[in-house]
KOLNUFI-308094 format. One line per field, with one value per residue (C-alpha): x, y, z; residue number from 1; residue in one letter. Coordinates in steps of 0.2 Angstrom, whole numbers, plus 5000, padded with zeros to 4 digits. Each point is the difference from the previous one (the first is absolute). Layout:
<atoms>
x: [X ...];
y: [Y ...];
z: [Z ...];
n: [NUM ...];
res: [A ...];
</atoms>
This chain:
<atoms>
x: [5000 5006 5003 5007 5000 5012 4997 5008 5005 5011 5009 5012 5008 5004 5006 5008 4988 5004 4985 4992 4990 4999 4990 4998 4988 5005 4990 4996 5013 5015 5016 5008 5015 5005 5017 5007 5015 5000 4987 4990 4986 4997 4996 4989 4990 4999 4993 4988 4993 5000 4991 5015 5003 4986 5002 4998 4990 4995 4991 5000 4989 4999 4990 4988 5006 5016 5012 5017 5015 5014 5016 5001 4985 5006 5015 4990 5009 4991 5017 4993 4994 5011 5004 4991 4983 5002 4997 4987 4987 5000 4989 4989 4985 5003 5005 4985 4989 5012 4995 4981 5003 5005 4986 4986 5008 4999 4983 4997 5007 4990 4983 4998 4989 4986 5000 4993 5013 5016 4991 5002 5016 5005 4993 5012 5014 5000 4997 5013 5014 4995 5004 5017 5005 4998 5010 5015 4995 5010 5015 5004 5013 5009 5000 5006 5016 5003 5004 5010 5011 5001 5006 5010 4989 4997 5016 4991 4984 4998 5009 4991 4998 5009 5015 5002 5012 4994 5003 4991 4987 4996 5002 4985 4989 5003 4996 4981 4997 5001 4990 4984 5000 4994 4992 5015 5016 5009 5020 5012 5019 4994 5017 5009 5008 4995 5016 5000 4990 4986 4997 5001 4985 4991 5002 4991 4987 4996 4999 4985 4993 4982 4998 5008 5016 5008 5021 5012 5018 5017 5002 5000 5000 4986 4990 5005 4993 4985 4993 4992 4998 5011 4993 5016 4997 5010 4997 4984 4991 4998 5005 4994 5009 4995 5011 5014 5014 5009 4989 4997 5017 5001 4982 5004 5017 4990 4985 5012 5009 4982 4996 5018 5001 4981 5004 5014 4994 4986 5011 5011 4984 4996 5013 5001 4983 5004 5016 4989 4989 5015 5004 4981 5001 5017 4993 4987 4990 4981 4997 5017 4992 4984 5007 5013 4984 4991 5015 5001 4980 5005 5015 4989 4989 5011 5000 5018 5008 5008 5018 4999 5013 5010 5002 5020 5012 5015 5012 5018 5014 5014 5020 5014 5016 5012 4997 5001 5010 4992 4996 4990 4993 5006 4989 5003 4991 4989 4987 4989 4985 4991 4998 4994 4994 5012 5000 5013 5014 5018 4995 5013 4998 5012 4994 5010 5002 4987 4986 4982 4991 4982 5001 4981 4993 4984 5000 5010 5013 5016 5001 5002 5009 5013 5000 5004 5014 5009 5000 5007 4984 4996 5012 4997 5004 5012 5008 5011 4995 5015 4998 5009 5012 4996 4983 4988 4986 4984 4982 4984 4988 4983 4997 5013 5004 5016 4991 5001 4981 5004 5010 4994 5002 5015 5009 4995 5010 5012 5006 5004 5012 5002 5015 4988 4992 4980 4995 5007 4991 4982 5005 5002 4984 4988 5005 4990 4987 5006 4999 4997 4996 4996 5020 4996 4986 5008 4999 4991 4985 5004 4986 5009 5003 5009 5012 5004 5005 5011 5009 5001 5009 5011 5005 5003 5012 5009 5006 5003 5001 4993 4982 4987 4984 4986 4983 5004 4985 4989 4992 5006 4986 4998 5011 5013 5001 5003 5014 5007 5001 5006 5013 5006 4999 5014 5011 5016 5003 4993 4983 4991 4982 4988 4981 4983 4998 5000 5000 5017 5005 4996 5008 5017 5004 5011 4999 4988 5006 4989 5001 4991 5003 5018 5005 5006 4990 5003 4991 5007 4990 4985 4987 4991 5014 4997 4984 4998 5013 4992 4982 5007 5010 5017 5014 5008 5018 5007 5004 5012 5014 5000 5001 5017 5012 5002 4980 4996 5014 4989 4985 5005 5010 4986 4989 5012 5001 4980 5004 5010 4989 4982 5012 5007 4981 4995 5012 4996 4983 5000 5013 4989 4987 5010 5005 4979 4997 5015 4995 4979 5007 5011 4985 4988 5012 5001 4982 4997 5014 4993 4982 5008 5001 5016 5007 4994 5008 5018 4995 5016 5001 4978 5007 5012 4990 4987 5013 5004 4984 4997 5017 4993 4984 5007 5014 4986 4990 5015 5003 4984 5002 5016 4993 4987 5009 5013 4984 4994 5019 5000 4982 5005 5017 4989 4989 5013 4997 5016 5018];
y: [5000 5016 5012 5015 5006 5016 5007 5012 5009 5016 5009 5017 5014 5014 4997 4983 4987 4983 4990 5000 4986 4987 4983 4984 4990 4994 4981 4995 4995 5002 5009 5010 5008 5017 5005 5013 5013 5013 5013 4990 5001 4987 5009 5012 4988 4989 5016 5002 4983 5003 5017 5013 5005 5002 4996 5014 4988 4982 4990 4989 4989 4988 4985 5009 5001 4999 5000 5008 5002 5010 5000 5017 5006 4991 5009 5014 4995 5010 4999 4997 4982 4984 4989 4987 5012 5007 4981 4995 5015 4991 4989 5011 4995 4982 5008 5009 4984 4991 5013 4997 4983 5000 5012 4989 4985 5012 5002 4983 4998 5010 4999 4985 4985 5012 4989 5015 5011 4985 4998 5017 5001 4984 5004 5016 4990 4988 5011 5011 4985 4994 5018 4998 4986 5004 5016 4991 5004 4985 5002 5018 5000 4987 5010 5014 4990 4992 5017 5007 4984 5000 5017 5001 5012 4989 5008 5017 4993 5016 5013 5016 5002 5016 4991 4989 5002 5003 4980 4995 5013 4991 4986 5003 5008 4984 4989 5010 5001 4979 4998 5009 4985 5011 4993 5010 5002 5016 4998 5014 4992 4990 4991 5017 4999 4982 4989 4982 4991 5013 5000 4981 5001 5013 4987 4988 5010 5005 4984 4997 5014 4998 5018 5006 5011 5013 5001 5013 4993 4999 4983 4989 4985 5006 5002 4981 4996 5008 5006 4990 5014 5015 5017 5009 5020 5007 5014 5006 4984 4983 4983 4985 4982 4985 4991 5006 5012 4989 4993 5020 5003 4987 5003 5017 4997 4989 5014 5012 4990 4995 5017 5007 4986 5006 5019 4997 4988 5016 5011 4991 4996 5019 5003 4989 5009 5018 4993 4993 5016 5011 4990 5004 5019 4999 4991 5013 4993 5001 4984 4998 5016 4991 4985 5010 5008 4983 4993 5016 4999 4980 5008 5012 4987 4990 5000 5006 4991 5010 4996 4989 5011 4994 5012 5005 4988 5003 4991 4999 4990 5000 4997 5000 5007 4988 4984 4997 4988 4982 5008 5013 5004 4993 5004 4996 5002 5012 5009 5015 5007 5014 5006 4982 4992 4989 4998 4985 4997 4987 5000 4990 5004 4993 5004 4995 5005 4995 5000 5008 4997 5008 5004 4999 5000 5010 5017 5007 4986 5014 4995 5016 5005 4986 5008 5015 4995 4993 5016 5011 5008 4994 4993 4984 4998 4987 4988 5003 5000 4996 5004 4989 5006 5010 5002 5014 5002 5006 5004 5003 5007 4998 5017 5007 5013 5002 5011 5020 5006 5017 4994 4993 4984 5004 5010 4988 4987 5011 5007 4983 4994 5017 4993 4993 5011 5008 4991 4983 5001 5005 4985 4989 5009 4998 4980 5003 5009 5017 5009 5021 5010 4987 5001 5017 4996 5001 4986 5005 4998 4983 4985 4984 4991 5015 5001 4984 5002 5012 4993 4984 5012 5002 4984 4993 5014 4996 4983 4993 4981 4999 5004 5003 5004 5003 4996 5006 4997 5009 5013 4992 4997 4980 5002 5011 4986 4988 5009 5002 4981 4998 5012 4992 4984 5003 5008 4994 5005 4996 5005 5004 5005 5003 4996 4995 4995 4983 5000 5009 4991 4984 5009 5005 4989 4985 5001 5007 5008 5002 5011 4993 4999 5010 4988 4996 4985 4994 4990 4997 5003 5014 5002 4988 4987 5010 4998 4983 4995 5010 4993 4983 5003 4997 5009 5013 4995 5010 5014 5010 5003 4979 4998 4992 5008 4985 4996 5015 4998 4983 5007 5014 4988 4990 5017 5004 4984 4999 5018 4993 4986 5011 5015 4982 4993 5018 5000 4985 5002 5017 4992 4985 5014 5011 4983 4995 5018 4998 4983 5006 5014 4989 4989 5014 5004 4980 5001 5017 4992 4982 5008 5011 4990 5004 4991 4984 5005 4995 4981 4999 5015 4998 4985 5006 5013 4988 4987 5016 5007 4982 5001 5018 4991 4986 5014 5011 4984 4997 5017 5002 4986 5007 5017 4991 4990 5015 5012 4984 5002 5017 5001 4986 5009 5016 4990 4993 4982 4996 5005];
z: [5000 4996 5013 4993 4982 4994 4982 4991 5015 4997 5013 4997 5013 4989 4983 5006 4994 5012 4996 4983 4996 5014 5001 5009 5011 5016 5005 5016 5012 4985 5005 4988 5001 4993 4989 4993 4999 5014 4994 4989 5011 5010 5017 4991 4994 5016 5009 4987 5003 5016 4999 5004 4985 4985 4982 4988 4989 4997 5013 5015 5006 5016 5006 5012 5017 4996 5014 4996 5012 4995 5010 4995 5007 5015 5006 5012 5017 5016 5008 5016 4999 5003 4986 5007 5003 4982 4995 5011 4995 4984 5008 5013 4992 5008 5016 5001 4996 5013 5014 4994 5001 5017 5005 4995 5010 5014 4997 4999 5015 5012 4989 5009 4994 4991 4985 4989 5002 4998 4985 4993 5008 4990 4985 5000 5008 4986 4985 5007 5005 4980 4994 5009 4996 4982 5003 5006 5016 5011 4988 4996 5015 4994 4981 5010 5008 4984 4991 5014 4999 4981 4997 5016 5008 5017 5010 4997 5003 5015 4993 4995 4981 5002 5003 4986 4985 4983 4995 5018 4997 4980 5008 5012 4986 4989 5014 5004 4984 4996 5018 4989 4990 4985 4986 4988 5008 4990 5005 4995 5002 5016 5001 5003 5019 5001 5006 4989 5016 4998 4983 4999 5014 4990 4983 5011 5006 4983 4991 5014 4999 4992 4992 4985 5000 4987 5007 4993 5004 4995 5008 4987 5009 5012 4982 4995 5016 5002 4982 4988 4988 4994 4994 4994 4997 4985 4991 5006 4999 5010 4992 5009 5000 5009 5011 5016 4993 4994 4986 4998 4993 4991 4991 4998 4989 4990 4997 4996 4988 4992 4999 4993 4987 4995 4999 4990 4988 4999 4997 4987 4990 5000 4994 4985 4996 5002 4989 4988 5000 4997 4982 4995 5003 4990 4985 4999 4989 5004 5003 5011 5011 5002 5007 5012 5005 5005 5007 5011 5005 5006 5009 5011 5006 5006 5019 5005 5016 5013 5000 5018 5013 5016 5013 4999 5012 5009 4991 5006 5006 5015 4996 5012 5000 5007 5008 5016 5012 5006 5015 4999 5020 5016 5017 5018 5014 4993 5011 5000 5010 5004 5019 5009 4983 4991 4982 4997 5012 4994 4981 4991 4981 4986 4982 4984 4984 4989 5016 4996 5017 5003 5018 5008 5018 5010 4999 5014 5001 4994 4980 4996 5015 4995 4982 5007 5014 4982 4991 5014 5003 5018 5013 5005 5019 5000 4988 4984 4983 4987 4981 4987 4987 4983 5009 4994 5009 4993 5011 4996 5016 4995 5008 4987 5014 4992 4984 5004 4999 4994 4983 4986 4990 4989 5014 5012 4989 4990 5018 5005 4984 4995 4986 4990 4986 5001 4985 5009 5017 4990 4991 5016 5008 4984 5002 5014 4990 5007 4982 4994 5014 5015 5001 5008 5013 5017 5011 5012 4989 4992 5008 5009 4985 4989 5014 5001 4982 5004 5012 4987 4985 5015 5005 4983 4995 5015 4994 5017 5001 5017 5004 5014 4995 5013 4994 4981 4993 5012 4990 4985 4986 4993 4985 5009 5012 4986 4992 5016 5002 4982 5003 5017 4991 4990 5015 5001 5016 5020 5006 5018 4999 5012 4992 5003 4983 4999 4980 4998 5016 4986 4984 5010 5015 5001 5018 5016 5016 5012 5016 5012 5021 4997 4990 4981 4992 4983 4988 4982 4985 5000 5006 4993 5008 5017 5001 4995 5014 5015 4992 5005 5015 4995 5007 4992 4990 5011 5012 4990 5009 5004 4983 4995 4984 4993 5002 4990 4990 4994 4999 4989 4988 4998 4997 4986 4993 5001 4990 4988 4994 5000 4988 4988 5000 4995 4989 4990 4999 4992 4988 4997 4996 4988 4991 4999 4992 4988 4995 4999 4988 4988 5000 4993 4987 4995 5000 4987 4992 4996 4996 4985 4985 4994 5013 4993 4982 5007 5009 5006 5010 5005 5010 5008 5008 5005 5009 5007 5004 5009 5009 5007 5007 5009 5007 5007 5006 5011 5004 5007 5013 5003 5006 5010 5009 5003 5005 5013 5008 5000 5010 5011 5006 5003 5010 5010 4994 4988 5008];
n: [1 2 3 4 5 6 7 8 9 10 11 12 13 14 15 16 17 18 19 20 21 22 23 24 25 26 27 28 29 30 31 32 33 34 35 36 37 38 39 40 41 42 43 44 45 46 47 48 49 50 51 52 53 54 55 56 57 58 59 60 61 62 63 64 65 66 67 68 69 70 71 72 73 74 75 76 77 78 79 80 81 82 83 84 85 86 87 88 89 90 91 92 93 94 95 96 97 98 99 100 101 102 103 104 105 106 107 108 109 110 111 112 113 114 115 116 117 118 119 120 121 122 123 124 125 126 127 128 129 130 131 132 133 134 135 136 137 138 139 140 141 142 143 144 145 146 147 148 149 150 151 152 153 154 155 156 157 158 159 160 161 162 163 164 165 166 167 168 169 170 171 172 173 174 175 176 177 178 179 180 181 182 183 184 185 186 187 188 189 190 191 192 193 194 195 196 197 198 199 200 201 202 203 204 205 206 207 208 209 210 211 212 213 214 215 216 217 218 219 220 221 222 223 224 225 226 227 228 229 230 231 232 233 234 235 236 237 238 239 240 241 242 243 244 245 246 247 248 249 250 251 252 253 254 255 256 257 258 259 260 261 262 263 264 265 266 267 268 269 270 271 272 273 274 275 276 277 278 279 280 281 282 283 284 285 286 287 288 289 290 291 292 293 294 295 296 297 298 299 300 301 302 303 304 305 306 307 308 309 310 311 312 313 314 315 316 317 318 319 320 321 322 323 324 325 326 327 328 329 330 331 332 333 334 335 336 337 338 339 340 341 342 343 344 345 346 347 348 349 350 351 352 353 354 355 356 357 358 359 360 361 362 363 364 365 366 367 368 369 370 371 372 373 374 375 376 377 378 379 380 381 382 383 384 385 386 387 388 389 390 391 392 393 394 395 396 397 398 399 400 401 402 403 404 405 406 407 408 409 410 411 412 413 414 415 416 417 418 419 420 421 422 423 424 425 426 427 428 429 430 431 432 433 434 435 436 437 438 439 440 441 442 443 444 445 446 447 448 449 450 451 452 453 454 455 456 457 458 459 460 461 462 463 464 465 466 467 468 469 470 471 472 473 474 475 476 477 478 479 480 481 482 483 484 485 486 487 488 489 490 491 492 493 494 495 496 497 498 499 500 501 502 503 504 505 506 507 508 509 510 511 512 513 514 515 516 517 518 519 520 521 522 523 524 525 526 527 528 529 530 531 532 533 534 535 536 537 538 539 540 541 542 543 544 545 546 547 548 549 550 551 552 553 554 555 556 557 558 559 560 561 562 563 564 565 566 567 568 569 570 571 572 573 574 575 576 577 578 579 580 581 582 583 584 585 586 587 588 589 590 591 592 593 594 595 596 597 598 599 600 601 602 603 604 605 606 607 608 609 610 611 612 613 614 615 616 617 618 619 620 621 622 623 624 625 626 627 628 629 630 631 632 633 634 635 636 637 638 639 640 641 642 643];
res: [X X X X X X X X X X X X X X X X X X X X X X X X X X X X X X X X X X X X X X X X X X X X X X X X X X X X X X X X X X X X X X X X X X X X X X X X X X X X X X X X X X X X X X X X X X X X X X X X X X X X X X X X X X X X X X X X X X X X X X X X X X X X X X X X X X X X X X X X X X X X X X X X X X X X X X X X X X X X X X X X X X X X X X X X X X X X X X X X X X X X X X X X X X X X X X X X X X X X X X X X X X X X X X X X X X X X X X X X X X X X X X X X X X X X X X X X X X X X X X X X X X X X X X X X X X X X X X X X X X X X X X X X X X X X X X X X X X X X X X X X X X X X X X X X X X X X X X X X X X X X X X X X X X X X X X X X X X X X X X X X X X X X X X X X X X X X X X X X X X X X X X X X X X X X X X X X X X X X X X X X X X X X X X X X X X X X X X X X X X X X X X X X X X X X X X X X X X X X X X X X X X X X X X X X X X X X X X X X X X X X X X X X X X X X X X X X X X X X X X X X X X X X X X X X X X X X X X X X X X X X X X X X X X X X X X X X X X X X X X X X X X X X X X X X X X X X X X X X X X X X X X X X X X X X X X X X X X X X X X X X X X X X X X X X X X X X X X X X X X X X X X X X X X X X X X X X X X X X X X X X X X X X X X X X X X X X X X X X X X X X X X X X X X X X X X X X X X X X X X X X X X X X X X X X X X X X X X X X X X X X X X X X X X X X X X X X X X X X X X X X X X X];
</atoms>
């Protein structure tokens, strides 16, 4: 059943027109998720389904009685209530039925044995007690307990709202929001401030969740976990796939390839026509002139494709300057804390050269302390910290407080490698589609996610061959993040980050850290690999500084080898390709070949193109269970099943 039904909704602030032509339908208890470059619209368009915002044309329409919750429209705090009151007044219908309840059995207490007045008394007892039961009355307690553990909100459970932090305080609102059980859930980046525990809580509580939900996020493995349909905005308008989001990329490749290939051949066969008309009007001849004209009048009424268009990309890449030594960081005894609260205490941390760990753990356990205490930027309080030789070290904050607000783009990149030329740093910054006069808006007005750009022209002109990044694709659009992990994909040198995205976790890591109880816990693989391993119990591999030399050494040869093998499989298989396309090609020229009859004039020569045409088939026959049995490998040794 359809709930919610958007047509040809138009929406525009000034001259900038965001939304032009939006539609879709939205069925009963789907969960769709929402994508699209930063400023495409997405949050516009949720607050107009929520009622915040309205359209500037087109319509919407809702089941009657609709009832919509909007994290958004959530976020008023009185500042004055507990944490564990603000949750409870979600239910104070079913307090107040509770207190009625208990009055009535006061009643029937003292009433006495008057059977007329029991039964009235019962008659309300028991449609009020059926009326509570209904409204979760024995079980809205246990809802409220089981939001505070799942977004970590029990330990402030009686602290005043006032007092919360902006995470806490979005915390709270997403947790009174999903108590109202509505029957459309409207979720604007609802995994922002959540630690990975929390949002792993919230994927569970979503997938039971019996109404229907529309989710803007950045997480792309939250989306594979909760959605089961995508809506992409781009350009103005909404395009719909079925399936998580990854079935959405790979559906729209293949739609904008359809689409491409269609426009083109379009526009080709225009051409040839408007070719065509051309050599009439130069014959000019009258009956020449009249077909041009007819050929002309067929042209108009042709229905023209739009050319299909991709909203621009980052695209980019990082290099090193040197290599570094095998060893590229050496800790001990590591500790830092503020005032009575300790962060980590003894760390013992060795990375080598090579190492691309994702370093994960509940907000609040010091990952980005750590970070920081490896760059210089805080002290720790005890413990030494020993960088390897040839290292340069690279770091991105995910604040990018390092950027002056009061410059612009190009100065605020040209200052910092002021040797390089103007026209090679707006070359670096329009990579990062920072093109005309967006070089010369100051940063101080730049959103979350432009910033962050900046501080990525930065960091790859730097050319270090050791980095830390701290949550870099926060604020980061889905095909910015993409291009950020195909770049970091092919960086030669060693990698920290700090993330709560689980998907580059996946695309990067060859190894977990996590920072739990003070201490260094390492699991080897990704994140996928982590998990699977604290799904079933199984101890990490290791704490890190337990770890032996030579035990790493191992593990890394054998990652290396594991290398080696995938890039040689690769490597045949697209030469088993080119040699399939090669053969197919020589085969089509046999084929015109053999079906023009002069061939068959010289018998001699027919034949020997025909053994040779039969040769070229039983080539490609066996070419073609080459590249199969080559592919299976190659899937199997991604899947970890052939070593």
């Amino acid at each position: 059943m359809i709930i919610l039904a958007l047509q040809e909704v138009k929406k525009s602030f000034g001259t900038h027109e965001v939304l032009k032509s939006v539609s879709f339908t939205l069925q009963e208890g789907e969960r769709m998720g929402m994508v699209g470059v930063n400023g495409s619209g997405k949050s516009t368009l949720m607050k107009i389904i929520a009622g915040e915002e309205s359209a500037d044309a087109g319509s919407m329409n809702m089941q009657k009685g609709l009832r919509i919750g909007y994290l958004a429209q959530q976020g008023a705090l009185t500042g004055e209530e507990t944490v564990l009151e603000t949750l409870e007044n979600v239910f104070e219908p079913q307090r107040r039925m509770e207190a009625e309840m208990r009055a009535l059995e006061q009643e029937m207490a003292v009433s006495g044995t008057d059977p007329d007045t029991l039964r009235i008394l019962g008659g309300k007892y028991d449609a009020l007690t059926n009326e509570f039961e209904r409204n979760n009355g024995y079980g809205w307690r246990s809802s409220v307990q089981g939001v505070l553990a799942g977004l970590k909100l029990r330990e402030f459970q009686d602290m005043k709202t006032g007092l919360l932090s902006g995470g806490e305080r979005t915390r709270l609102c997403l947790g009174r929001l999903l108590l109202t059980e509505p029957d459309l859930l409207l979720l604007d980046e609802p995994t922002n401030h959540l630690d990975l525990k929390s949002i792993a809580w919230l994927e569970d509580y979503l997938a039971s969740f019996r109404g229907a939900v529309i989710v803007i996020s950045h997480d792309r493995y939250f989306l594979d976990r909760v959605c089961g349909r995508m809506a992409e905005l781009l350009m103005g308008n909404v395009e719909t796939y079925d399936g998580n989001y990854t079935e959405y990329l790979e559906k729209r490749t293949a739609v904008y390839e359809i689409r491409m290939k269609a426009w083109q051949l379009q526009q080709k066969e225009i051409a040839r026509e408007e070719a065509i008309i051309a050599t009439y009007k130069r014959f000019n001849r009258e009956k020449s002139i009249k077909a041009a004209e007819s050929r002309e009048k067929r042209l108009e009424k042709i229905e023209r494709l739009e050319k299909p268009q991709e909203e621009g990309s980052v695209r980019f890449r990082f290099e090193t300057r040197r290599r570094t030594g095998d060893d590229v960081l050496i800790t001990e005894g590591l500790s830092k804390g503020f005032g009575e609260r300790v962060l980590f205490r003894d760390l013992k941390m060795h990375v080598r050269a090579g190492d691309r760990i994702a370093l994960i753990g509940d907000n609040g356990t010091g990952k980005s302390t750590l970070l920081k205490c490896l760059t210089g930027e805080e002290k720790p309080d005890s413990g030494s910290i020993r960088w390897g030789t040839g290292v340069d070290l690279g770091y991105y904050d995910q604040h990018q407080a390092g950027l002056q607000e009061r410059k612009t783009v190009l100065d605020e990149v040209w200052d910092r490698f002021p040797r390089m030329e103007q026209y090679e740093v707006r070359g670096a910054l329009g990579l990062f589609l920072f093109t005309g006069d967006d070089v010369f808006a100051p940063i101080s007005t730049l959103s979350g996610g432009e910033k962050g750009r900046v501080a990525l022209t930065e960091l790859m002109l730097r050319k270090d061959n050791v980095l830390l990044l701290d949550e870099p694709t926060n604020h980061l659009d889905m095909d910015s993040r993409e291009v950020l992990e195909d770049a970091l994909s092919g960086f030669p040198g060693t990698i920290i980050a700090v993330s709560h995205d689980r998907y580059f976790i996946n695309r990067f890591a060859d190894r977990v850290w996590v920072l739990d109880g003070q201490e260094i816990k390492e699991y080897l693989g990704n994140y996928d690999s982590y998990f699977a391993k604290i799904s079933r119990d199984q101890e990490p591999d290791g704490n890190v500084p337990q770890q032996t030399r030579t035990a790493l050494d191992k593990e890394k040869r054998r990652s290396r080898e594991a290398e080696r093998k995938a890039k040689e499989l690769k490597d045949r298989l697209k030469t088993t390709e080119q040699a399939i396309n090669r053969a197919e090609e020589e085969t089509g020229r046999l084929e015109k070949e053999l079906a023009d009859p002069e061939t068959w004039k010289d018998a001699e020569q027919a034949a020997e193109k025909t053994r040779r045409y039969n040769r070229l088939k039983q080539e490609i026959e066996l070419l073609y269970d080459e590249f199969d049995r080559l592919d299976r490998d190659v899937s199997e040794m991604r899947d970890g099943k052939l070593t």
